[in-house]
N, C-alpha and C positions, 0 to 999 in steps of 0.2 A: 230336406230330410224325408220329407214324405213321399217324396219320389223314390229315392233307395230303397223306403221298406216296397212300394208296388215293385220294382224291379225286383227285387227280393222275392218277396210273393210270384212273381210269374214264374221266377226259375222253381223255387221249390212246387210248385205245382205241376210247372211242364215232368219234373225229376220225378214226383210220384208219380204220374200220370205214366210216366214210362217204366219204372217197376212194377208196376200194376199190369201193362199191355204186356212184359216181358214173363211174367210170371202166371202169365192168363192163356191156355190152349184157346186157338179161336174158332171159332164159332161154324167158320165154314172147310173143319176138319173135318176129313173122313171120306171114302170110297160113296158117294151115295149115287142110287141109279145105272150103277156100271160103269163112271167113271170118277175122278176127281177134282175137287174143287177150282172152280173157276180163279186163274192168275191175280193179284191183283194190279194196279195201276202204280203202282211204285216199283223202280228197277229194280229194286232186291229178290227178284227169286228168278226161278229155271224150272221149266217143267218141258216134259213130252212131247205136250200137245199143244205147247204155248203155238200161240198166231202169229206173233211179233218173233223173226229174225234172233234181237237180241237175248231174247227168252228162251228159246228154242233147244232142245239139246235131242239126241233120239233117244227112240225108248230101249230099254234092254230088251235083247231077247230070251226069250222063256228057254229053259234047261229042266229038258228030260220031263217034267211033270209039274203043275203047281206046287206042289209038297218040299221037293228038291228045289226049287225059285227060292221059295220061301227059306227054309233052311238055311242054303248058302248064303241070301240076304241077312237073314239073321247072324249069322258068322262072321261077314264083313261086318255091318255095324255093332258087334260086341269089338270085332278087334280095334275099328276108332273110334270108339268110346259112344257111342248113343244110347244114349236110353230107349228101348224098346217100351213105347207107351200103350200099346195094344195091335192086336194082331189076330187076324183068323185065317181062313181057307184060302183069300184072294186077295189078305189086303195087311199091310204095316205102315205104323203111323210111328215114326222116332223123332228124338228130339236130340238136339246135340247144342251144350252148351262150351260158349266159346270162354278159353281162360282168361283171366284178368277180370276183365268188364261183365262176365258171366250172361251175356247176349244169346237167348236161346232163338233157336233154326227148326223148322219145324217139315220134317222130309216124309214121304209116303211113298208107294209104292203099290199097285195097284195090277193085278196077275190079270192079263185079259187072252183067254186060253182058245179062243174063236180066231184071236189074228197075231197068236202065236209071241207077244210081245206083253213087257211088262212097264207099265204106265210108271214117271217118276216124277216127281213135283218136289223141290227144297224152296222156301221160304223164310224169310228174318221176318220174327213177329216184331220189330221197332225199326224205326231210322228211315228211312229211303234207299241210300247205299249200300251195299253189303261189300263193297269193294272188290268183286269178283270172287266170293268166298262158296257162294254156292255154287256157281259152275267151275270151278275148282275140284267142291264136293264129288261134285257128281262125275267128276274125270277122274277122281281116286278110285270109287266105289265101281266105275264103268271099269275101269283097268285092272282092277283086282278081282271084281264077277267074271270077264272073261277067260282072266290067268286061269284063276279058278275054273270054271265050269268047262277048261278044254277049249275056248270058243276062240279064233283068232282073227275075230272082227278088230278093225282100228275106229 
């Protein structure tokens, strides 16, 4: 019996423990230094500037001015639903929660106006898999920034 309640106890701890991390912006958000945050070691995200191959995806390129990048950014992720968590001159930080299981994803976007390119980073704040959800992401928003901005990169 005493074994059930420890098995017990570890799920409901691992279960808060992961409300807590899903409900938690982390810590190594945000544009700092001129670029953004280092990948981590679980397959779950896609950025830019990743090193690893399967992380890898390119950056967008910049449209017409920081101002207008940003803008049209913002338009794509109102029309799939992101919450726009903060934003300035050179930088957006969204969050897109997923339905059912309400698993939030934490995407950024980083204006680098020197080499003409806009830095992208998507990550799951839980789990290890994201089952190819974020570089999915970022093939809708790359597909629809280009429709948009004129641009007819594949």
């Amino acid at each position: 019996m005493i074994v059930l309640y420890v098995i017990g106890a570890l799920i409901a701890a691992g279960a808060i423990h992961m409300i807590v991390q899903n409900n938690r912006i982390p810590r190594n958000i945000g544009g700092q230094d001129g670029q953004l945050s280092p990948m981590p070691a679980s397959p779950n995200a896609v950025a830019s500037y990743a090193q690893s191959e399967d992380k890898k995806v390119d950056p967008l390129p910049l449209f017409e001015s920081a101002p207008r990048t940003l803008d049209l950014l913002k338009q794509i992720l109102s029309e799939h639903g992101a919450e726009i968590i903060s934003s300035d001159e050179r930088y957006i930080h969204a969050v897109y929660t997923t339905p059912g299981m309400k698993f939030k994803d934490d995407v950024e976007f980083l204006i680098l106006e020197d080499k003409n390119i806009v830095d992208f980073r998507s990550a799951s704040r839980v789990g290890q898999s994201d089952m190819g959800v974020n570089r999915k992401r970022y093939a809708r928003i790359r597909s629809r920034y280009l429709e948009l901005s004129g641009n007819q990169q594949q």
